[in-house]
Every structure is written in C-alpha cells, then in structure tokens.
C-alpha positions as CSV (number, residue, x, y, z in Angstrom):
1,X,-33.8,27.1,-6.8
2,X,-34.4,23.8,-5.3
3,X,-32.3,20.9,-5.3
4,X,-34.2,18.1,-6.8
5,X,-36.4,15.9,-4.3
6,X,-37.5,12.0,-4.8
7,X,-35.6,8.7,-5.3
8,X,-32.0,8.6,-4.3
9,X,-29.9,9.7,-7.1
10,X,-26.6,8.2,-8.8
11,X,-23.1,9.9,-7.4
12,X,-22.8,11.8,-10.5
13,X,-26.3,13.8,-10.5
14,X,-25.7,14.5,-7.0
15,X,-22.3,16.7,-8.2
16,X,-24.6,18.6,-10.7
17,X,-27.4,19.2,-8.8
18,X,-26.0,19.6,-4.6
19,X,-26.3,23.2,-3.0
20,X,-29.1,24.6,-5.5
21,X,-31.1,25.5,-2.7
22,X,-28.5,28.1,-2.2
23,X,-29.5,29.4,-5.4
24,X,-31.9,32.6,-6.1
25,X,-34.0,33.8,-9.0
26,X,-34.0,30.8,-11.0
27,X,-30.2,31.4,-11.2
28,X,-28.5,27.7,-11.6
29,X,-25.0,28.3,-9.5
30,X,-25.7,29.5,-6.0
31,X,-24.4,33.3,-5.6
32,X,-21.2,34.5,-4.8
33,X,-21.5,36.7,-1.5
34,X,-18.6,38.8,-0.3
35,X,-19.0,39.0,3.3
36,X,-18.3,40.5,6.7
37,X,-20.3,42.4,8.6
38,X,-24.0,41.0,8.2
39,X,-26.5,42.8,9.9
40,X,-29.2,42.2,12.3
41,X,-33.4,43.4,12.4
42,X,-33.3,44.3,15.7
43,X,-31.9,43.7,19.5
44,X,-33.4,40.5,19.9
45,X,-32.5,38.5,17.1
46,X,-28.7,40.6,17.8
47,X,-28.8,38.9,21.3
48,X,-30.1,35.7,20.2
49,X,-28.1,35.2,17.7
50,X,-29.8,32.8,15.8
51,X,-29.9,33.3,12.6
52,X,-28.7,31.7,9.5
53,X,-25.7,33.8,9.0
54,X,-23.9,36.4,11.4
55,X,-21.0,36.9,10.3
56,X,-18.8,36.8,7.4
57,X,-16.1,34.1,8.3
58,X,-18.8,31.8,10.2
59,X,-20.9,31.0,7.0
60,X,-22.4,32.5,3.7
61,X,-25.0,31.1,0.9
62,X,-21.8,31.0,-1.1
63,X,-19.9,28.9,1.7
64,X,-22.9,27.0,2.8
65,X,-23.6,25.6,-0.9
66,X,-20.0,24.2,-1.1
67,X,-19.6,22.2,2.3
68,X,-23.1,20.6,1.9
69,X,-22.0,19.4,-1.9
70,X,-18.8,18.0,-0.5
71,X,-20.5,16.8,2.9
72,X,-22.9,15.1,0.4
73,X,-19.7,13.9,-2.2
74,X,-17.5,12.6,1.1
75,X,-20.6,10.8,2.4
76,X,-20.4,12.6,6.1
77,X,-22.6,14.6,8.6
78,X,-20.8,18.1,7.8
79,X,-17.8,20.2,6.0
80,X,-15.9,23.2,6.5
81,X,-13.4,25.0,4.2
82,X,-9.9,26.0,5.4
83,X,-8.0,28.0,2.6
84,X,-5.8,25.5,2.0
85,X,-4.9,21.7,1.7
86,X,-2.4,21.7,4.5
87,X,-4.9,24.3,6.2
88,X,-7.1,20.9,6.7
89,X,-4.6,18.5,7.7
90,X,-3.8,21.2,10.2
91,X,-7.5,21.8,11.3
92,X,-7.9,18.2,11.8
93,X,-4.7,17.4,14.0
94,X,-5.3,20.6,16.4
95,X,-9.3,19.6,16.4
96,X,-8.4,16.3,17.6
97,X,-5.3,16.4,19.6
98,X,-4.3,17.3,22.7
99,X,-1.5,18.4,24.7
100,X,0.1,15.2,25.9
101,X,-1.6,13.1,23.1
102,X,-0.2,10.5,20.2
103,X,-0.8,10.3,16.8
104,X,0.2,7.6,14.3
105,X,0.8,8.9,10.6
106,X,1.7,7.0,7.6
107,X,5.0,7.0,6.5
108,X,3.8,7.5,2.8
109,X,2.2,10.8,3.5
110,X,2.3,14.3,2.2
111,X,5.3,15.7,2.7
112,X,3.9,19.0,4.8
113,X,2.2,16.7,7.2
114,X,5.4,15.4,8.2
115,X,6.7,19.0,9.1
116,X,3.8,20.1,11.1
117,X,4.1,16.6,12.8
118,X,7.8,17.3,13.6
119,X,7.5,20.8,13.9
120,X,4.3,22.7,15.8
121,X,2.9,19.5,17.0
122,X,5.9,18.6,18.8
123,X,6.2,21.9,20.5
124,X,2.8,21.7,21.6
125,X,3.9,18.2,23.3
126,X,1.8,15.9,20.7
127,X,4.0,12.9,19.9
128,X,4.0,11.0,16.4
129,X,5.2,7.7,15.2
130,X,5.3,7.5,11.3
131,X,4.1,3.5,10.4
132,X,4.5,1.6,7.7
133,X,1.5,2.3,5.1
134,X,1.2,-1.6,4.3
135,X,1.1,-2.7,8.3
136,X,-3.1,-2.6,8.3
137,X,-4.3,-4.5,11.2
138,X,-0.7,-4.3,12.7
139,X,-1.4,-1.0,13.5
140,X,-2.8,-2.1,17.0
141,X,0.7,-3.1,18.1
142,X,1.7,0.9,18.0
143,X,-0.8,1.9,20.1
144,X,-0.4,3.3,23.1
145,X,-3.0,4.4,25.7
146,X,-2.5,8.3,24.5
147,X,-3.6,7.2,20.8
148,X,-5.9,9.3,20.2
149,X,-5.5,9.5,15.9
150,X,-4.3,7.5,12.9
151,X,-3.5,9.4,10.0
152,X,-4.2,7.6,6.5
153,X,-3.4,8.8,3.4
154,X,-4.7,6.3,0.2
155,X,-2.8,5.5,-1.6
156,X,0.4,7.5,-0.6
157,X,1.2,10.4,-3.0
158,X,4.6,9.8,-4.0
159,X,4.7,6.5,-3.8
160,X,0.9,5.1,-4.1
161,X,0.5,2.0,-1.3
162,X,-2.5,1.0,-0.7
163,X,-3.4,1.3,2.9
164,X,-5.6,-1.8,4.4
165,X,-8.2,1.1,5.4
166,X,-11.3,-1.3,7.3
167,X,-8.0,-3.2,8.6
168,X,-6.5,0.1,10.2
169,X,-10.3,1.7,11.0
170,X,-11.0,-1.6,13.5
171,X,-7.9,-1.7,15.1
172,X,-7.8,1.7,15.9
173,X,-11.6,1.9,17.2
174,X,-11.0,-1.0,19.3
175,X,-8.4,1.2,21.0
176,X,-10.9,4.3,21.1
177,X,-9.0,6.2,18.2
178,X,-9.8,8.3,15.5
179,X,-9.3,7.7,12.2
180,X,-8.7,10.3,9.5
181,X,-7.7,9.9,5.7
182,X,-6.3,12.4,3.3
183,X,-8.4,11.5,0.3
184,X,-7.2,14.1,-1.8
185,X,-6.4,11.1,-4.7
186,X,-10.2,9.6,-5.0
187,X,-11.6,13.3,-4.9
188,X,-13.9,11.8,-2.3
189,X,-15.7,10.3,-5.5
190,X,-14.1,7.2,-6.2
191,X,-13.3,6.6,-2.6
192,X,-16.0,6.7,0.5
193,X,-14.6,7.3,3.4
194,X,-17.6,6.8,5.8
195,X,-18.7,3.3,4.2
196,X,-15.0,2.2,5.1
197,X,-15.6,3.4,8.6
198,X,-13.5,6.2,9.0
199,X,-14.3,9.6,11.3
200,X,-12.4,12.4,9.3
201,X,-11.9,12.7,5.3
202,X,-10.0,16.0,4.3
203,X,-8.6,16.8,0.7
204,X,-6.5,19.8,-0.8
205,X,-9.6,20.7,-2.9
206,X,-7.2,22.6,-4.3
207,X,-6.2,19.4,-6.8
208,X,-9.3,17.2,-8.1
209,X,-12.2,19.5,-6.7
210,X,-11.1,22.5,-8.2
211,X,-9.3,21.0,-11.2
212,X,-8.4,24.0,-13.5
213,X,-5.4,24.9,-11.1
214,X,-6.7,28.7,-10.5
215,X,-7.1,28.7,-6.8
216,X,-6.2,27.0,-3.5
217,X,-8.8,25.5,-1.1
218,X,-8.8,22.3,1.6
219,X,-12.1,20.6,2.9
220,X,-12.7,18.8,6.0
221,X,-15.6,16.2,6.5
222,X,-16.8,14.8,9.8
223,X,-19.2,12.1,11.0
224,X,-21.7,13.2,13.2
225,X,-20.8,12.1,16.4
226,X,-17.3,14.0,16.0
227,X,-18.8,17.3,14.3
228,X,-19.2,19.4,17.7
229,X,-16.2,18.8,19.0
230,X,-14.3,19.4,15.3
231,X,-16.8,22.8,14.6
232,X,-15.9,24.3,18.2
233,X,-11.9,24.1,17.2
234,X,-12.3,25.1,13.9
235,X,-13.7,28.3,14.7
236,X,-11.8,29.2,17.8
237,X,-9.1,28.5,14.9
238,X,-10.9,31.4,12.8
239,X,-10.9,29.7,9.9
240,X,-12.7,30.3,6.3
241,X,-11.8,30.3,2.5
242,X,-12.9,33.4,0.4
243,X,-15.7,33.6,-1.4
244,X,-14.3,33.8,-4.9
245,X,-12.4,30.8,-4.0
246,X,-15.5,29.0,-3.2
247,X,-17.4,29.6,-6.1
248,X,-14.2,28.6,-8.6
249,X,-14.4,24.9,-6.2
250,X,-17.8,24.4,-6.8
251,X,-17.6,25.0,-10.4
252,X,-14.7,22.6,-10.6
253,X,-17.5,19.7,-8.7
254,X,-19.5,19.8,-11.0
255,X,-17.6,18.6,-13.8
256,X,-15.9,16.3,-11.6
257,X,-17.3,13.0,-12.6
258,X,-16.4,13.0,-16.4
259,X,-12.9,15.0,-15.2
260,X,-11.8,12.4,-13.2
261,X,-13.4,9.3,-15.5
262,X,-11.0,11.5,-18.1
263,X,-8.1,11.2,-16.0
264,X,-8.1,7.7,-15.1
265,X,-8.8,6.6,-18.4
266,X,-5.9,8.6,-20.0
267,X,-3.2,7.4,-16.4
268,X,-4.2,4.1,-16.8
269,X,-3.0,4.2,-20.8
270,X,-0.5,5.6,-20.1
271,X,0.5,3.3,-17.1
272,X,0.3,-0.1,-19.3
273,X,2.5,1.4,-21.6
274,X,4.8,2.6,-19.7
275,X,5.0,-0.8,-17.8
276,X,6.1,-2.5,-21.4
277,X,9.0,0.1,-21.7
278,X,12.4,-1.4,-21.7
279,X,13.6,2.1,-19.6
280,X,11.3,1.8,-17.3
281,X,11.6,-1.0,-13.8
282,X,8.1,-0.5,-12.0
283,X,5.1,1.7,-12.3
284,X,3.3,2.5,-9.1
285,X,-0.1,2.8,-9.7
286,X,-3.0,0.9,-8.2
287,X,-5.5,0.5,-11.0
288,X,-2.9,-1.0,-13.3
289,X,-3.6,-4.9,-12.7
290,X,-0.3,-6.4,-11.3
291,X,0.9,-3.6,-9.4
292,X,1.3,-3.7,-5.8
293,X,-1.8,-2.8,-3.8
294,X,-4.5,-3.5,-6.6
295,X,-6.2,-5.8,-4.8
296,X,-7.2,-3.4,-2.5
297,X,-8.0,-0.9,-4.6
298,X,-9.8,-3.0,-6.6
299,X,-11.8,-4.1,-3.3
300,X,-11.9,-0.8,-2.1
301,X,-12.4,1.8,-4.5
302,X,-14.8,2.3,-7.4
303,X,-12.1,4.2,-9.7
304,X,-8.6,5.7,-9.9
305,X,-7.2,9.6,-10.9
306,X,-4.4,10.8,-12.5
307,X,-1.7,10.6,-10.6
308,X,0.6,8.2,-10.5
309,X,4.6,7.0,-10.0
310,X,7.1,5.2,-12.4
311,X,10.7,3.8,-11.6
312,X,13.6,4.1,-14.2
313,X,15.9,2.2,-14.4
314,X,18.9,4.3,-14.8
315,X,20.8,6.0,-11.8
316,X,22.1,8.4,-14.1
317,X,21.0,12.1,-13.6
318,X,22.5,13.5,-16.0
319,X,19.6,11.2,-18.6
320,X,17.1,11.6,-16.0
321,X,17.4,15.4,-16.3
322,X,17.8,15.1,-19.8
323,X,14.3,13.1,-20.2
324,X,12.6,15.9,-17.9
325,X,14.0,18.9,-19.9
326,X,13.0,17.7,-23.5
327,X,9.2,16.8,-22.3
328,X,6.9,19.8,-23.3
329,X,3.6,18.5,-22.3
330,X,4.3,18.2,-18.9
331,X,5.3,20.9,-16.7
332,X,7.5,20.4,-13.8
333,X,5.4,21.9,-11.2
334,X,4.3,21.1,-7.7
335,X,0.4,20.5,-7.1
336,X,-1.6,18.4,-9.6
337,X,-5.6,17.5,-10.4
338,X,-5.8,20.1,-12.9
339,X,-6.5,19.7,-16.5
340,X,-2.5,19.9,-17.5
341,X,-0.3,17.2,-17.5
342,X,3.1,17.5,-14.7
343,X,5.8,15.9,-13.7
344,X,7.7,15.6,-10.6
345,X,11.4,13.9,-10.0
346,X,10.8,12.4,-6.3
347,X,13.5,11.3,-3.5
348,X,11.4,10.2,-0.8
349,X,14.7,8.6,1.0
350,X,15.4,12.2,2.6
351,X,12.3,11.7,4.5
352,X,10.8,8.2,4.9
353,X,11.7,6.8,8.6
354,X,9.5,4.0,9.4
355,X,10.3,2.3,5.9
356,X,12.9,2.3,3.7
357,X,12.6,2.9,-0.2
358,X,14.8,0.5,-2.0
359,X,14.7,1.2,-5.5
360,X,17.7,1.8,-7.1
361,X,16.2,4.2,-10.4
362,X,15.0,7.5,-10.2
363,X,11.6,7.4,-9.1
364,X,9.0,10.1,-11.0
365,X,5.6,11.3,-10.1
366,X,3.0,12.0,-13.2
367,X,0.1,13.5,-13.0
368,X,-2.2,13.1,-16.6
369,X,-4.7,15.7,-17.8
370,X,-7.2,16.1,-20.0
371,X,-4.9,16.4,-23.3
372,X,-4.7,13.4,-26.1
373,X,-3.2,10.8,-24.7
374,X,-1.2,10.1,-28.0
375,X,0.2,13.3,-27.8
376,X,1.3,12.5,-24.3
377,X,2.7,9.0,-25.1
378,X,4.9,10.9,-28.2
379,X,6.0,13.5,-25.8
380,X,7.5,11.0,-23.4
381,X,8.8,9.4,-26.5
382,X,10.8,12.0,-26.8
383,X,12.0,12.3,-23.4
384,X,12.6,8.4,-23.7
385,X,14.7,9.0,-26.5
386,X,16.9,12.2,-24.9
387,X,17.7,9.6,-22.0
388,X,19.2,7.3,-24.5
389,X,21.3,9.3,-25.7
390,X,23.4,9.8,-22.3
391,X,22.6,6.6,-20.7
C-alpha cells in the first residue's frame, strides 16, 4: 500500500497515513517482522551488500515504517529508534561528543540526563555546565572553544520553563555548536524542532508516541547535514528497539493528534481551576495565560500536552501525603503520556545547581488523561479536602 501522493497534507493526515508504503497486500498497518538473520540471493549481492535490509538490528519494513513517520512528524532528514528514552539522550551525547569536549545542559532537565552527564560522560573526559533554562541568548557567555552541544529540554519536565529556543539555537551556531532538544512534551507535534533551527530532536516515545503505557521506546531525529556522522555512532553503538515495540509506537501515532488535542484540553481545565484554588500558590504550565513562559509558548508552539506542575501552599507533609493517598484517579507512578491520569510529589532542590528553586510549598507534577475531566476535578476535591483536615 502506498502512501498517498499530491498536495502537501495537514500534520494530522500525515500521522494517519506515514509509512504505508511499508505496507503489503492491501493490509493498512505496515507488518510486524521479527528479524535477524536476513538472507542473501547470491555471492554478489552478499559482497555488495546493498540491499534494502541485511540484517536484523540495522533495519526492517517494521522499523523502517516507524522512523520515516517520526522523521516526517519531527520535520528532519532521518530517525532511528533506541529502546529507550534515556537510550536517545544517550545516543545523542556519545554521537556528538568527544573525548575532551563540552556540553551545556539545562538545568531544568530530565533527571537521568543529569546522571549520565555526571556519571559516564565524565569518565570519558566530556565536561558539562548545567545553565539556567531562562538565560536564552545568554547562553554565548558559557561557551567555550570545546562547546560542541547545548542540550534543551522545552519546557523542563518538572518544572516547565520555557526555553528561548531560536535565542539559544543562534548563539550556539555562531559558536559552531550543536543544538539538541528533548521534545518528549510537544510529541514532536505541537513543537518543530527544525523550523526553530535546531540539529537534534529526541523524545522518550515511550510517553506521547506510544500513549497507552504498554511499552518503552526513544527516537532520535537528525538534520541532514548531521545524519552520517549521527548514523555511523549509532550503529557502532548497536542499537535497535524490537519489533513488537515498534508496531505498539506506531499504533500509538496514529491517534496522536486527537490524543494530545484531548490532553491539552482536559490539562488546561484543569490548570485554570486549579489556579483559582485557595490551597494552591502557582501552577506551572505554559498554555495557561499568565503563567511564566507563555509568551513563548504561545510564540513558539502550536499546542500544549498533559503534563504539567502546581505549587501548594502548605509545607506540611503530613497534608501533602494525605492529599496524594486519598486521590484514586491518579496513580503515583513514574512515566506519563499515556491515557491515565498520574501524579508525582517533586523536590527538584536535591538536584538543581545552576538555579535555585525557591518555592516554599510542595511542588507536584500531574500528568492528565483521557478520563472526564469532572471526574478528575472531584477527585482532587477530595484530596483538597483530606489536606484540610491536617493543615
């Protein structure tokens, strides 16, 4: 089956219809291939090498289908899967980086690319400064002449800043650095990397492309004049997602569009309520009007998810564990871009070191699903109202 030729189509058709030429039979989804060995018509084309697939972890129809939807949702020359979220973030920094090298990385960023930042990449002699996620153009006085990356992540996922992104993506190309972006949040849909200038866009496909929580997958996008360079490490890396995986992700895209139009509807409800709450001293989420960093997002973006922060304003953890235990709607779980509702206490203090969080209340991280949004409300409601009662 083809994928549909003519006119340029709208962002949502192109999740729907990407990859079908993957597809056999007449069959809609492309086939799910479980792969190794593949074998070869004779000693020439076993020499040569050269043709479409040849082995197993270097590329199936199954694999093939997937990278050139999310190549084609991201906006860049080419994708590759890694198995996992922080599989990406990984794949990226050891693509790009060298022995000797510096990388900048937001201070607002997910918490395991902190560790490998302090961890292998610091054995392995690569130096990072964490920056301030608001400095945007002021980025160009931390570099140095081994800058060779800046790390974005937008907006942060515990605390949602809005990075300046064109700000950071001009300073650090006038220093001849690379700029990458987590941009797990946007699901690459409501956010384009490439328009904004950037080189790299990875997610944890895991969260908004696969959406039904049931597997784990990471996705890395390049622009074209990177791609060699990025393609050669990532298979000296040996690096590949399973196949079962794959399909379960590219199911999950193509629902995506009225998924995520779901969840922002539904997080930003829930936001503006939660922003007239008497127990409540600041939401943090970009698409609510007021909040800190909507002007960029509104500049920027062309839509919000799910997930999103709120500050109480009680110290007391006692009521804060109180409100937590009494919700039944959301699950305390780690993860989130799936169709259930979570929530997750945060203490981004023990980490931060380029900026300092100064709120005094507990700070909590929501994600919103797909269920009634009254029922979520009434279910807060009655966390609101366990809190009271030891506050």
């Amino acid at each position: 089956m083809k994928s549909p030729k003519g006119a340029p189509h709208q962002p949502a058709t192109d999740l729907v219809t990407a990859g079908r030429q993957y597809s056999e039979h007449g069959i809609v989804s492309p086939g799910v291939y479980h792969a190794s060995t593949i074998l070869y018509p004779n000693t020439d084309a076993l020499r040569a090498q050269n043709q479409p697939y040849t082995y197993g972890r270097k590329g199936t129809p199954t694999s093939r289908a997937l990278e050139e939807t999310i190549a084609q949702l991201e906006g860049g020359h080419a994708c590759r899967l890694t198995p996992s979220g922080l599989a990406a973030v990984s794949a990226v920094m050891m693509a790009f980086l060298n022995s000797g090298d510096h990388v900048l990385v937001t201070d607002s960023a997910y918490r395991p690319t902190r560790n490998l930042c302090n961890g292998l990449l610091q054995r392995m002699g690569i130096e990072t400064t964490f920056y301030d996620p608001l400095i945007g153009a002021g980025i160009s006085d931390l570099m140095q002449p081994n800058t060779r990356l800046v790390m974005t992540e937008c907006p942060g996922s515990q605390t949602f800043e809005m990075q300046d992104i064109p700000a950071i993506v001009k300073a650090a190309h006038a220093h001849d650095a690379l700029v990458a972006i987590d941009n797990t949040w946007s699901g690459g849909h409501y956010f384009k990397a490439f328009e904004h200038g950037c080189d790299i866009s990875f997610q944890a496909a895991t969260k908004y492309l696969v959406g039904h929580s049931d597997c784990m997958m990471g996705c890395i996008t390049v622009a074209e004049e990177h791609w060699e360079r990025f393609k050669d490490a990532y298979e000296q890396m040996g690096l590949c997602a399973g196949p079962d995986d794959m399909y379960l992700t590219l199911r999950g895209i193509r629902t995506l569009d009225v998924r995520l139009e779901r969840h922002m509807k539904s997080a930003l409800d829930i936001a503006e309520w939660l922003d007239g709450r008497d127990e409540v001293a600041e939401v943090l989420h970009p698409g609510l009007p007021g909040a800190a960093g909507h002007d960029i997002w509104k500049r920027d973006f062309k839509g919000a998810s799910g997930l999103f922060g709120f500050v109480l304003k009680t110290r007391n953890q006692q009521a804060v564990d109180a409100f937590l235990n009494t919700l039944t709607l959301y699950g305390m779980g780690y993860s989130w871009g799936g169709f259930e509702s979570l929530v997750i206490p945060c203490d981004v203090t023990s980490y931060r070191t380029a900026t300092t969080w100064d709120r005094e209340g507990h700070l909590l991280r929501l994600h919103i699903g797909l269920e009634d949004v009254r029922d979520l409300k009434e279910d807060l409601e009655n966390g609101f109202k366990a809190m009271a009662a030891l506050v």
